[in-house]
N, C-alpha and C positions, 0 to 999 in steps of 0.2 A: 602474353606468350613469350618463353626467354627465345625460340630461336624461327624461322620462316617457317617451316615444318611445323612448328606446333601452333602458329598464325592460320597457315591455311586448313589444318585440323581444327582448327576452334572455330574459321569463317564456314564451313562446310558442313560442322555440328548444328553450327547457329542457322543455315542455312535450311536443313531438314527439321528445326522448330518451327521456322518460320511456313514451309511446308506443308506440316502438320496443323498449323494453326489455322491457314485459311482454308484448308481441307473442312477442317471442326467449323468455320464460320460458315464454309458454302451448302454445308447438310442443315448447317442450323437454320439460314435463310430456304433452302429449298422443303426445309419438313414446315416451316412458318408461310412458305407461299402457297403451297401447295394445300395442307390446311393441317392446323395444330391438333386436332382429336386424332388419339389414336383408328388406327384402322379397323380395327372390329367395333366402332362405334356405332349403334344402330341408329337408325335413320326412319324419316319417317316416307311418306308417299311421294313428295315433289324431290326430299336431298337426294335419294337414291338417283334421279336424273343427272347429275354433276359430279361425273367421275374424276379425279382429281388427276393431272398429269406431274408425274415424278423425272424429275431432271437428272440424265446420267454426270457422272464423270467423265474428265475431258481424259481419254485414253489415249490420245496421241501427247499431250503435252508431261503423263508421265511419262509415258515412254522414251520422250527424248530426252526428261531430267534422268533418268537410269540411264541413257549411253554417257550422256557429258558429266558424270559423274567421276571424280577423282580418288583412289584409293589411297589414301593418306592414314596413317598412326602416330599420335603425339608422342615425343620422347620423355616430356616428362610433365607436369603439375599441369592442366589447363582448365579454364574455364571454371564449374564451379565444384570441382576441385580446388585446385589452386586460392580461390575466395573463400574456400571453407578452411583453411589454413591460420594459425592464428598470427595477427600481426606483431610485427617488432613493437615494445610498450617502453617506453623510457625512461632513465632510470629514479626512483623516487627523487623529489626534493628534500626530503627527509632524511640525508643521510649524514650525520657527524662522524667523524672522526674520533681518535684516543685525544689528539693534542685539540682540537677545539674542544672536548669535554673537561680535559683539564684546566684549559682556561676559563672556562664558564665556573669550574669549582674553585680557580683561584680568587678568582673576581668574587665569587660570593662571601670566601673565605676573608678577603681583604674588606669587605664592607661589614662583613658584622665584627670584624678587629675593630674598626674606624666605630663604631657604635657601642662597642663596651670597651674603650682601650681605656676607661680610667680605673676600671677596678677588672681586671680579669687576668686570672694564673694558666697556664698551661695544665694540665692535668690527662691523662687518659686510663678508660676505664677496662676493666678485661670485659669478657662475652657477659660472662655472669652477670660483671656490677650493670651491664647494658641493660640485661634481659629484666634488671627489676625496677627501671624508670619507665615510666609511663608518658606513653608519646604527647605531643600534646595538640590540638587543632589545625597548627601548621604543620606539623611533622606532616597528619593525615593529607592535608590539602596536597603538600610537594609528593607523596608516594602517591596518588591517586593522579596526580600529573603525570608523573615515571608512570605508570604502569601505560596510562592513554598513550603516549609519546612509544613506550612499547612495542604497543599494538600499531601502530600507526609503521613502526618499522619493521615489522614482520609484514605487514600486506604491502609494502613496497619492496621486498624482496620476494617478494611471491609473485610479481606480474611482471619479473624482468624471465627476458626471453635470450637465451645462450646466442653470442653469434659464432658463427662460420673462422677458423683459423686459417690464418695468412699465408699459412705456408702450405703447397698444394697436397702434400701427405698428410693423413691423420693417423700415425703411428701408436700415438698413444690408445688408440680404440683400438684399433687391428695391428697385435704384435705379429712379427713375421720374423722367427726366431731360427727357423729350418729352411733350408732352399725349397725354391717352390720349381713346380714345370717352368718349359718356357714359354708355352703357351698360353700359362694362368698371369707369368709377368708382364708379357707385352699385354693380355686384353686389360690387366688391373692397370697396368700404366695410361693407356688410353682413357678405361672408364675416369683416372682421377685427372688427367689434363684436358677431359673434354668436360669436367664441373667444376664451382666453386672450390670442391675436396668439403663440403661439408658431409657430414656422418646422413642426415636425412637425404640428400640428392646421389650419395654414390651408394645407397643401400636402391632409393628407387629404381636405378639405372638399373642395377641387376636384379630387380623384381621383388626385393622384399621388405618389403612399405611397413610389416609389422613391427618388426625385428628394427628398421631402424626407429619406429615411434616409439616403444618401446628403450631403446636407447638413448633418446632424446627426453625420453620421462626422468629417465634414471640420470642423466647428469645435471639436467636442470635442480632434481630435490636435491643432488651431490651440492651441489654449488651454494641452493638455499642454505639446505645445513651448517654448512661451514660459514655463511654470513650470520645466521643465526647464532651460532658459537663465539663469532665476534660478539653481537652484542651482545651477547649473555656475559661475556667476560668484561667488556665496558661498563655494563651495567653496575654489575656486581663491585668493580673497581668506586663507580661514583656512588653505589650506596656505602661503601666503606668511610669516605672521603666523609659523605654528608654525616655519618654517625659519629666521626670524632668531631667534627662541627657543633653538631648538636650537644656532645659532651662537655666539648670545652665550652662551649656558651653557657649551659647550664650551670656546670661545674664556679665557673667566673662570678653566676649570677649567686651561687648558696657564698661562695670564698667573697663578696663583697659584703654579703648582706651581716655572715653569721659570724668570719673570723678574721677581717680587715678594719676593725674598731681600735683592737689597739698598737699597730705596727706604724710605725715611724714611716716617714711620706717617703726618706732618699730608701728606703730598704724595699719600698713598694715599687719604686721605679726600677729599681736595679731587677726586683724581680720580673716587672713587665719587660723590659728589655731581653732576661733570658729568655723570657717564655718566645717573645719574636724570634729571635737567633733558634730556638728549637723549632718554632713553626716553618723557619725557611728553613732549615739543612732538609727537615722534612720531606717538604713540597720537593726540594732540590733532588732529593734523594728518589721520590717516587718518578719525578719527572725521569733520572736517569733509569730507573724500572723502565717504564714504558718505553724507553729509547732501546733501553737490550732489547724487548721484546717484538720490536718494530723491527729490529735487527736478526734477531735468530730467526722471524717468520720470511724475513728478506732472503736468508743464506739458505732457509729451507723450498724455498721458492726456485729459486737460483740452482743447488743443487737436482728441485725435479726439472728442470729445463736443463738442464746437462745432460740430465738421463734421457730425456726426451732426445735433444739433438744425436746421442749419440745413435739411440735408436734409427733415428733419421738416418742419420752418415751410412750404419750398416746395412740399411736397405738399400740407400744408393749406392752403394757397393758393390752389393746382392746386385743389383738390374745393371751397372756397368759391368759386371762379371757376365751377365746374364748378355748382355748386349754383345760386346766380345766374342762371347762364345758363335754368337748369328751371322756374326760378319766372315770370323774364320771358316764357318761353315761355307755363305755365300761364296767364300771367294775359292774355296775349292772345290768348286763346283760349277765355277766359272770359268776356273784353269783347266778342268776336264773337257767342258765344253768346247773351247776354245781349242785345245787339242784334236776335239774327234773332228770338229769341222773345220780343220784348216784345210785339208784335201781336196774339201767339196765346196771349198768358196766360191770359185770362177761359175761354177752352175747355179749355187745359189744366188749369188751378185745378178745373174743374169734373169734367171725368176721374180726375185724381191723385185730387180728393175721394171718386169713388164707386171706383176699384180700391181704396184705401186702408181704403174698409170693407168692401170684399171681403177681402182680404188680413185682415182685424182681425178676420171674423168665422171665416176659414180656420182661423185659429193661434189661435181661442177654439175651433175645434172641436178640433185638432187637441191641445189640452193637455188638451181631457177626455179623448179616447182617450187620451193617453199615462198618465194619470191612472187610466183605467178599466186598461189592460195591468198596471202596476205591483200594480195591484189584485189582477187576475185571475194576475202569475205570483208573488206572494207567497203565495195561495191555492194553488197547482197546486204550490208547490214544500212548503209542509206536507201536503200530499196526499200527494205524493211521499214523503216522510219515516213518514205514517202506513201507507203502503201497503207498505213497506221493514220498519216494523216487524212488521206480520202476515205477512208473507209468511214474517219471519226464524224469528216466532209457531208457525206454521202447519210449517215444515222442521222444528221442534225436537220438534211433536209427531207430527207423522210419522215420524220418527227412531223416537221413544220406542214407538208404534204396531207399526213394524216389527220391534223386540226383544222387544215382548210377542207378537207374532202369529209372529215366530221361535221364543218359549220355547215358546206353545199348541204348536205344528206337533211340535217335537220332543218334547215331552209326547207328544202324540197317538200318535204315531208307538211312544213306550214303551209306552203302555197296547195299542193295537192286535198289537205283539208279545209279549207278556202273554199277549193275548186267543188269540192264533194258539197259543200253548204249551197255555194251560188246554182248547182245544178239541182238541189231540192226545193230552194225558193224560186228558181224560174218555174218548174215545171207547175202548167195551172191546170184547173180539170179541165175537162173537155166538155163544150158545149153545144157542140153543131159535130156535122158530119165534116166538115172542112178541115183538111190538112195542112197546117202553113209548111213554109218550108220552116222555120225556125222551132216548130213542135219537133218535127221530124226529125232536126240535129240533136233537141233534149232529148230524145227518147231515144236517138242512136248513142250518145253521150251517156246515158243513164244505163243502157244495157252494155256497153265498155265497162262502166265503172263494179258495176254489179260482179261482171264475169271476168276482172282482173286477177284473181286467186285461181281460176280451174288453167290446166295445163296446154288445153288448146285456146287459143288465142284466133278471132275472124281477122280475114287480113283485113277486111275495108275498115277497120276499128279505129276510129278517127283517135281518142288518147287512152292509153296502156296504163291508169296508176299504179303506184308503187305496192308492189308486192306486200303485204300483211299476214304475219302466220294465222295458222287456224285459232291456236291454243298457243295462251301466255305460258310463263316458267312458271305459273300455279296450275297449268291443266286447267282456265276456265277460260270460255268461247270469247273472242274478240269479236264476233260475228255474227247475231243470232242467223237461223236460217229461214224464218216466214215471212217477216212481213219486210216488205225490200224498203219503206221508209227507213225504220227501224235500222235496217242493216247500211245504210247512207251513213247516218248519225254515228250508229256503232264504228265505221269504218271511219270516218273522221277522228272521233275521239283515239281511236288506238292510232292514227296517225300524229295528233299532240302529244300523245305519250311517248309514241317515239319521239318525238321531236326536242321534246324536253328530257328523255331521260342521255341523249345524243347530248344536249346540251350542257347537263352535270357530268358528263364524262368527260367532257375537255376542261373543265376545271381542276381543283387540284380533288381528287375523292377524299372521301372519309376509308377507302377500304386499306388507307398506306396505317390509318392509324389505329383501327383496329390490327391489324397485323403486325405492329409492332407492339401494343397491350397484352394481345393475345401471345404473342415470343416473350413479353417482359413474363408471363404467369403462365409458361410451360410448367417449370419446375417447382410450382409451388401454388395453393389453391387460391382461386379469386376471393376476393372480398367485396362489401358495396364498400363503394367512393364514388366520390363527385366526379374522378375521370370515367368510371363505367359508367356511370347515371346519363351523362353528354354525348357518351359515344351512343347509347340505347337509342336516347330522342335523337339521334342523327336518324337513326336505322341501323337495323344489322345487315351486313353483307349475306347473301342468300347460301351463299358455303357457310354459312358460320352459325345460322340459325338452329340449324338442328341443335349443335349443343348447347348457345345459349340459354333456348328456350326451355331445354333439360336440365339446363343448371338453376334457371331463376323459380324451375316448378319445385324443383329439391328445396330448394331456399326456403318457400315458404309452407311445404306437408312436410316439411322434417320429423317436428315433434309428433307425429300422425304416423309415420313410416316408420320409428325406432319400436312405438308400440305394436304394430302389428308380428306377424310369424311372417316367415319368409315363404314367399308363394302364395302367399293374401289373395293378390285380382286372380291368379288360377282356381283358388279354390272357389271366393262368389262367384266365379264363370261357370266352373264345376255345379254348382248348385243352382244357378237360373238357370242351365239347361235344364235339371234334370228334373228339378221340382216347378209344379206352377206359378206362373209369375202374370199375376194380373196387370202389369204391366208390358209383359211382349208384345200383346194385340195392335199395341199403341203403336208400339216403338217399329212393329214390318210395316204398317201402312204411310209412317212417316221416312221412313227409310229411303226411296227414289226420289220420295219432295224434298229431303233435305237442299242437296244442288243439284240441279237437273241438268246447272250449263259447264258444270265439271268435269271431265273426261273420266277423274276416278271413283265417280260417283251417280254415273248416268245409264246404266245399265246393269242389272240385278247380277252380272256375272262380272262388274268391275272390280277390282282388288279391294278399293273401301269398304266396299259396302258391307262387308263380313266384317272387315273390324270394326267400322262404326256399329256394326249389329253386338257385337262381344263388348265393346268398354258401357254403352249404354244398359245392355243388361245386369252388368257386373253392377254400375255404380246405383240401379235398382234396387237391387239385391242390398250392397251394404245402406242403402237408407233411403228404407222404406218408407218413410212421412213423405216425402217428395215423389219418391217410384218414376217418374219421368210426367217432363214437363214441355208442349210445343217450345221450340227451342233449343232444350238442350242438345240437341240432333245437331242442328248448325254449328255449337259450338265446337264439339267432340268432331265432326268433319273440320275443321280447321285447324285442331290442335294433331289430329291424323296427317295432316299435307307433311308434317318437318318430326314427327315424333311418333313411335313405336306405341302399340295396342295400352300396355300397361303406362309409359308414359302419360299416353292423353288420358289413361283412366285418373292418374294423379294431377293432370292437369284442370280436369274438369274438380274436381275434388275442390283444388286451388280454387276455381271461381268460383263455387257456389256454396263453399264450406268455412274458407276463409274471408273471399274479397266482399263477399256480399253482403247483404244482413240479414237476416232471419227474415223466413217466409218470402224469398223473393222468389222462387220459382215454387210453390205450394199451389194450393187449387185457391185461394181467395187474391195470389200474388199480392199481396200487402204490401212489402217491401218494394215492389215495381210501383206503384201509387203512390210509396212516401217519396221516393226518388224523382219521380215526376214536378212534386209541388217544391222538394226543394229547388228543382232546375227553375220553375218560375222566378221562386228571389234571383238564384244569381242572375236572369235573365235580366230580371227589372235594376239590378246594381250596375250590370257590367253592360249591359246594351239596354238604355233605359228606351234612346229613342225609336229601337226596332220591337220592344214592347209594347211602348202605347201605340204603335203603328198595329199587332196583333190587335189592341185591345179595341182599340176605338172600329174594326169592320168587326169585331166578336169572334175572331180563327183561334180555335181553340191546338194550336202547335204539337201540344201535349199528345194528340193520335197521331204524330210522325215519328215524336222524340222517343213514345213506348217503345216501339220497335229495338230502336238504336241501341239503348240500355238493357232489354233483354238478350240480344244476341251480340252484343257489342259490335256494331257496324255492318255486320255479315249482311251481304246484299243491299247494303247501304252507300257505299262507295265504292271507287275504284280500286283493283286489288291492292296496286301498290303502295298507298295511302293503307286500305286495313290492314295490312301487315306490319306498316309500321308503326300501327296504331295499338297491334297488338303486341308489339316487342314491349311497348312504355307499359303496356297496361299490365301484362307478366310482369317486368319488376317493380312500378311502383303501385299498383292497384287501381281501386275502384276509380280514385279523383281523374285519373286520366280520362275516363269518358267523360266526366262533365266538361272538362277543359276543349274537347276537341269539339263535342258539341257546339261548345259556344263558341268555338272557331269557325265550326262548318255559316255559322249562322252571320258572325262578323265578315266573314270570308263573300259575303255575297249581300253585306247588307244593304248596299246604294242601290241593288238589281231590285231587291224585294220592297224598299220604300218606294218604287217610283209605280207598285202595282197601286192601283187603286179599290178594288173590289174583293169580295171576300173570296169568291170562285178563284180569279184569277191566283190570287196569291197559294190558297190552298193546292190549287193544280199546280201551283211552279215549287211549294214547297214536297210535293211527291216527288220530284224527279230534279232537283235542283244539286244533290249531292252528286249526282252521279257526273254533273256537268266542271264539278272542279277536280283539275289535274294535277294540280303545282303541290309535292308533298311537302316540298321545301318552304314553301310559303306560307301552308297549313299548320307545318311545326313550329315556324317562327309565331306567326299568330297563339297559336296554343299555348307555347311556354315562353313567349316573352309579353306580349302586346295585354294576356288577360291578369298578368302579376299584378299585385301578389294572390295566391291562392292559398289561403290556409285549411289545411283537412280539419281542424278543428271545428270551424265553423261549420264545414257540412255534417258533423256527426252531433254538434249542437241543434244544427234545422232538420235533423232526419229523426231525434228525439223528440222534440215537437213536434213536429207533424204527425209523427207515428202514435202520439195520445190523441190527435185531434180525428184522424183517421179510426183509428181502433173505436171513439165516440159516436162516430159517422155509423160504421159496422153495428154498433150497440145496439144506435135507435132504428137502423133497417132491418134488424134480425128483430126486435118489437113489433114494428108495421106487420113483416111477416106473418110472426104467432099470432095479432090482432085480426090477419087478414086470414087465417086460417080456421079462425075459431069462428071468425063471422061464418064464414061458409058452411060451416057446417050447422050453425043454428039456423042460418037464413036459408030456404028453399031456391032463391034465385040465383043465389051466387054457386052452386053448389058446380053449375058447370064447366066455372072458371079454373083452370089448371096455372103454377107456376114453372117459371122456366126450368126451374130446375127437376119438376116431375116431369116435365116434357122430353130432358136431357133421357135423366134414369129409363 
C-alpha cells in the first residue's frame, strides 16, 4: 500500500477474509459433527432416536466486531488490485545500436577483404543486375539469422513497460491551452503534487481507471512503433551493406577466375588499392549518413522537449497567475475584516479570552480521561489474558476429572458385576426349615439387587446397584423379566458392557476419524478403499449407520435397481396385498417371534411390525421360488432398526440374492448344508486343536453354527458385537461370517478344551456367545489372528461340496421312491407315512 490509509484498508479487507473463512470452516465442522447426511435423509427405526444438535453462532462476538469496526476507503491501487497490475519488465538484452551494427558490418567487410585481397575488383551492381544472381546457401543461412534476431527484437520491445516522467506535470497528455476555473487549478494542482504525476495514477485519483488504461495502451504501442521504425530502418540499412558485400565478393570471385589471366601483377595491385580507397571513402561516407541521421533525430527530439517545456512554463504561469489572483482576493477580505472588527475588539478580546479557558480547561479534562481509558484498557486487557489462562486451567482439569470419573464409573460398574455373580453362587437351595442369618443377608441382597431399576427404593436395602436402563440404543431388553437367575446374569453382563464401552471412550475413538472421512467426501461420492474397508471393521458410529448401511446396499443391487420402473417395492406391495399370496400365512404367525425382546417389535401395534409385515411380503411377491423362508423375518427386522421399508426390501435382496448362493433359503436349504461342511475345513485348518477336541467326544458343532449363518448372528450375540458384525458383512459379504465364526470359537477356546464331556461342552457351546463382550477384541481376532483368508478358497470348497451334497440329495430321493413303491406293493408297510406327508 503506497500510503497509511490504504495499509489500514488493505489490513481491514484482509481482516473480513479472514472472518469469512473461519465462518466457512465453523458451519463446515458443525454440519460434519453434527452429522453429514442431508436432513431429509430417511432413517430407519433405532436413527430416528438421535436427534442431531445444531451449534449457533457466536452473536455477541459479531456484534462487537460491527462496533470496532473502522470505516476506511483506499485512495488508490490496493491489494489485489494493485497485484493484478502489470509489472515493470526490463529492457531487452537484445538491443544494438546504428554504430555497433556498423561495426559488426565493417568487421565482416574487412575479413572477407583479408580473404580474397589477391584477386578482387571493386565493382557494384544496380537492383536489376542484384535481382538476377541467385543467393547462394550462406546468403540463406545469414537472412534466416536477420530475420530470428528480428523477431527476437520486436518481442523485446513489446514487454517494455512506459515509466512515469520526472517532472510532476504531464502536459504533453493534458494540454491546457485556455484558462481554466480556479477551482479546477488548485484541485488539479493538488491531485498532481499529491502523485507520481503519472497519467495511470492522476486519471485514478479522479476516478477514471478506463480512460487512463486506455491511454497507457495507446502510448506504450506509440512508443513500440517508433522502436519498430528503428529497426526496420537499421535493418534495411545492414541488408544493403551485406548486398554490396555479396556483390563485390562475387563479382572479385568471376573478375579472378574469368578476366585476370592476362593483366600484368603492378596494374592488378594498383587496381586492388583503388578498389580499397573506394571501399573506405565508402564506409567513411555512410558512417557520416548515419551521424546526420543520429543528429537530425537528436535536434528533432530536442525541439519536441522545447515544445514540451514551454508547455510547461505556460501552465505554470496559468496557476501563478491563478495563485495571484487568491491571495489578492484573501487579502481583501482580510482588510475588510480587519476594519469591521476593530470597534468590537475590546469585547471580542474579552470572549476569545474567557471561551479560550473554557476550551483549555475542556482538553485538560478531556487528556485525563483519555489518560484514565488507556489505563483502565491496559488493565482489562491483562484481565483478559489472566482470565483466558484459568479458564484454559480450569478445561484442562476437567478433561483430566472427567477420565478419572470415567475410569471410577467403569471400575464401578466391574466390581458391582463381580458382586451380582458372587450373590448368585452363594445363594444355595434350601434344605431344612432353618434360617441362617447368612441366607437371610443373600436373599435381602438378592431382592436390592433385583429391584435396583423400579423407582421406589426399601430403605432397610442393605446395597442400591448401579442403575441399568431397560432398553439399549437398539430397543432390545437388557433385562429379561421371568426368571430372576436369568435376570442376575443379564444385569451383570450389561454391567461389562458398560464397563467396557466406558473404557473405549477414554481412549482415543474411531468416531474423530470417521468424521473427518465422512467431511473429506461431503462434496463428492464415496468409493471402496482400504481406508473405508478399516474404518467399517472398526465399526460405524450409530449416527452414521443409517446411511452407510444405505450406501453399501446401493453398492451392491445397483445393477438390479437401474433395471427395474420406479416405484418397484410399491407396486409388489400393491399386489401381495391385493392378490393371494401363499405365503402371508407364514409370514403373520412368524411376525411377533421374529424379536420378542425388542421394544419395536413386541407388540402387534409396535411401529415394526407393519413394516417388517410390507418388505417381507413385497420380497415374496418379487421371488416366488423362495416365498419366505424361517429367518428371513430376523433378518428384515434388523436391517428395519437403521433403514426405511424400501431400503431393507433392497437390503434383504442384497443378502439372499447377491451375498448368498443358490438355494440357501429354499425349502431343501442346500446352500445352508454346503456352508456348514465348508466351515468344518476351515475349522480343522485354522483351529485344528479345538477340532479334534469336537471330534474325539463326537459334538457335532454344526447344529449351533446353522443358526449363525442363517440369520447372521441375530440372537446370537450381543447387540453391539452384531451390529458390527453387520456393518463388515454389508460391505464386504458372505466371508465375514465365516471369519467371525471362527473368532467366536478362537475367542473362547482354552474355556471349551478344558470341558471334558460331550453334554457339558454342547450346553456351554449354546450360550457361550452370548458370554463374550469385548468387540474390540473379537475384530482383532477376526481380521488379524485368522489371516490370511482367501474368498477363493471358500467358493472352490462350496463347489465341491455342493456336488457331494446334491449326490447325498440323489440317492435319499431313490430310497424314497424305493420306499414308496414297496409300500404300496407290500400290505404291511402300507401304514407307514413320511415326514413330508405328515407336514402337507
Amino acid at each position: 500500500a503506497a500510503t497509511r490509509q490504504d495499509m489500514t484498508y488493505w489490513l481491514q479487507e484482509l481482516q473480513q477474509k479472514r472472518w469469512e473463512y473461519c465462518n466457512n470452516l465453523d458451519a463446515a465442522k458443525r454440519d460434519s459433527r453434527t452429522s453429514p447426511t442431508p436432513s431429509d435423509f430417511s432413517k430407519g427405526l433405532v436413527a430416528k432416536d438421535n436427534p442431531g444438535s445444531i451449534l449457533s453462532q457466536n452473536a455477541s462476538a459479531e456484534r462487537a466486531r460491527n462496533i470496532l469496526a473502522v470505516e476506511t476507503s483506499p485512495t488508490d491501487l490496493v491489494g489485489e488490485q494493485a497485484a493484478s497490475q502489470p509489472a515493470p519488465v526490463q529492457p531487452s538484452a537484445i538491443n544494438f545500436s546504428l554504430k555497433q551494427w556498423s561495426t559488426e558490418i565493417k568487421n565482416s567487410m574487412s575479413s572477407l577483404r583479408k580473404g580474397n585481397n589477391e584477386n578482387r575488383k571493386s565493382v557494384f551492381y544496380t537492383t536489376e543486375e542484384w535481382e538476377l544472381l541467385d543467393p547462394t546457401p550462406k546468403d540463406l543461412e545469414d537472412s534466416i539469422a536477420l530475420e530470428e534476431k528480428r523477431k527476437h527484437l520486436a518481442e523485446g520491445s513489446k514487454g517494455r513497460r512506459l515509466t512515469s516522467s520526472a517532472f510532476p506535470f504531464d502536459f504533453g497528455r493534458i494540454p491546457h491551452k485556455t484558462r481554466r476555473p480556479l477551482k479546477d487549478m488548485i484541485g488539479s494542482s493538488k491531485n498532481r503534487n499529491s502523485s507520481d504525476s503519472s497519467p495511470t495514477e492522476w486519471y485514478s485519483g479522479n476516478g477514471n481507471k478506463l480512460v487512463s488504461e486506455l491511454q497507457l495502451k495507446y502510448q506504450s504501442q506509440q512508443e513500440e512503433l517508433e522502436k519498430l521504425k528503428k529497426d526496420l530502418l537499421s535493418q534495411k540499412e545492414l541488408v544493403r551493406l551485406l548486398q554490396q558485400t555479396v556483390r563485390s565478393s562475387q563479382y572479385d570471385k568471376y573478375f579472378a577466375s574469368r578476366l585476370c589471366e592476362g593483366v600484368p601483377k603492378d596494374k592488378l595491385e594498383l587496381l586492388h588499392q583503388k578498389d580499397d580507397q573506394i571501399l573506405g571513402l565508402n564506409n567513411q561516407l555512410e558512417k557520416l549518413n548515419l551521424e546526420k541521421d543520429s543528429l537530425q533525430q537528436e535536434v528533432k527530439n530536442l525541439k519536441c522537449k522545447v515544445g514540451e517545456l514551454n508547455e510547461q512554463l505556460g501552465m505554470l504561469m496559468e496557476t501563478i497567475q491563478a495563485k495571484d489572483e487568491v491571495i489578492m482576493k484573501l487579502s481583501r477580505q482580510l482588510s475588510e475584516c480587519e476594519d469591521s472588527t476593530s470597534s468590537q475588539s475590546g469585547a471580542v478580546n474579552s470572549s476569545v479570552a474567557t471561551c479560550t479557558n473554557k476550551e483549555l480547561q475542556e482538553l485538560d479534562k478531556l487528556k485525563d480521561n483519555l489518560q484514565g481509558y488507556k489505563t483502565q484498557n491496559k488493565f482489562l486487557n491483562k484481565e483478559i489474558l489472566e482470565l483466558s489462562a484459568l479458564r484454559r486451567n480450569a478445561e484442562a482439569r476437567e478433561r483430566e476429572w472427567q477420565a478419572k470419573y470415567t475410569s471410577l464409573e467403569a471400575k464401578l460398574c466391574q466390581i458391582e458385576s463381580k458382586y451380582l455373580i458372587l450373590l448368585q453362587e452363594m445363594k444355595t437351595p434350601v434344605c431344612s426349615e432353618e434360617q441362617s442369618p447368612a441366607r437371610e443377608v443373600i436373599t435381602q441382597l438378592l431382592e436390592d439387587a433385583l429391584k435396583a431399576e423400579t423407582s421406589e427404593q426399601p430403605e432397610q436395602a442393605f446395597f442400591k446397584p448401579h442403575l441399568v436402563s431397560e432398553y439399549d440404543i437398539y430397543g432390545f431388553q437388557t433385562v429379561p423379566e421371568d426368571d430372576d437367575e436369568e435376570k442376575l446374569v443379564a444385569k451383570s453382563r450389561a454391567l461389562d458392557l458398560r464397563s467396557l464401552s466406558l473404557s473405549e471412550n477414554r481412549e482415543i475413538s474411531t468416531g474423530v476419524k470417521w468424521e473427518n472421512y465422512l467431511a473429506s467426501t461431503m462434496n463428492r461420492e464415496m468409493m471402496r478403499c482400504v481406508e473405508l474397508k478399516n474404518l467399517i471393521r472398526s465399526g460405524i458410529p450409530h449416527e452414521h449407520r443409517s446411511k452407510m448401511w444405505k450406501w453399501c446396499v446401493n453398492l451392491h443391487v445397483k445393477k438390479f435397481k437401474d433395471s427395474t420402473v420406479p416405484g418397484y417395492f410399491q407396486t409388489l406391495l400393491q399386489n401381495a396385498l391385493e392378490k393371494q399370496n401363499p405365503a402371508s400365512k407364514q409370514i403373520e404367525l412368524d411376525l411377533l417371534r421374529t424379536l420378542p425382546n425388542n421394544k419395536h417389535y413386541s407388540s402387534p401395534t409396535s411401529e415394526g411390525i407393519q413394516k417388517l409385515r410390507n418388505v417381507l411380503l413385497a420380497f415374496s411377491w418379487r421371488n416366488p421360488d423362495i416365498g419366505y423362508c424361517q429367518g428371513l423375518n430376523r433378518l428384515v427386522a434388523i436391517a428395519l432398526l437403521y433403514l426405511e421399508q424400501e431400503d431393507a426390501f433392497w437390503c434383504l435382496v442384497t443378502i439372499v440374492e447377491v451375498f448368498m448362493p443358490r438355494d440357501y433359503y429354499t425349502k431343501t436349504l442346500l446352500g445352508s448344508q454346503v456352508d456348514q461342511r465348508v466351515f468344518k475345513d476351515l475349522m480343522s485348518e485354522k483351529l485344528p486343536r479345538l477340532h479334534a477336541h469336537f471330534e474325539q467326544y463326537k459334538v457335532d458343532y454344526t447344529l449351533i453354527t446353522f443358526n449363525w449363518f442363517l440369520v447372521v448372528f441375530v440372537d446370537s450375540v450381543v447387540s453391539d458385537i452384531l451390529f458390527k458384525i453387520w456393518d463388515s458383512f454389508l460391505y464386504e459379504g458372505p466371508k465375514v461370517i465365516f471369519r467371525f465364526a471362527l473368532a467366536l470359537f478362537k475367542y473362547k477356546e482354552e474355556e471349551i478344551l478344558k470341558l471334558q464331556d460331550s453334554m457339558s461342552i454342547f450346553k456351554y457351546l449354546r450360550y457361550f456367545t452370548r458370554t463374550i463382550l469385548d468387540a474390540r477384541k473379537l475384530t482383532g481376532i477376526a481380521f488379524g489372528d485368522l489371516n490370511p483368508f482367501p474368498l477363493r478358497q471358500i467358493r472352490n470348497r462350496r463347489t465341491y461340496h455342493l456336488e457331494k451334497v446334491r449326490l447325498e440329495l440323489t440317492e435319499l430321493e431313490a430310497i424314497r421312491e424305493d420306499f414308496l413303491r414297496e409300500r404300496e406293493t407290500c400290505v404291511e408297510k402300507r401304514d407307514l407315512i413320511s415326514d413330508d406327508e405328515e407336514d402337507s
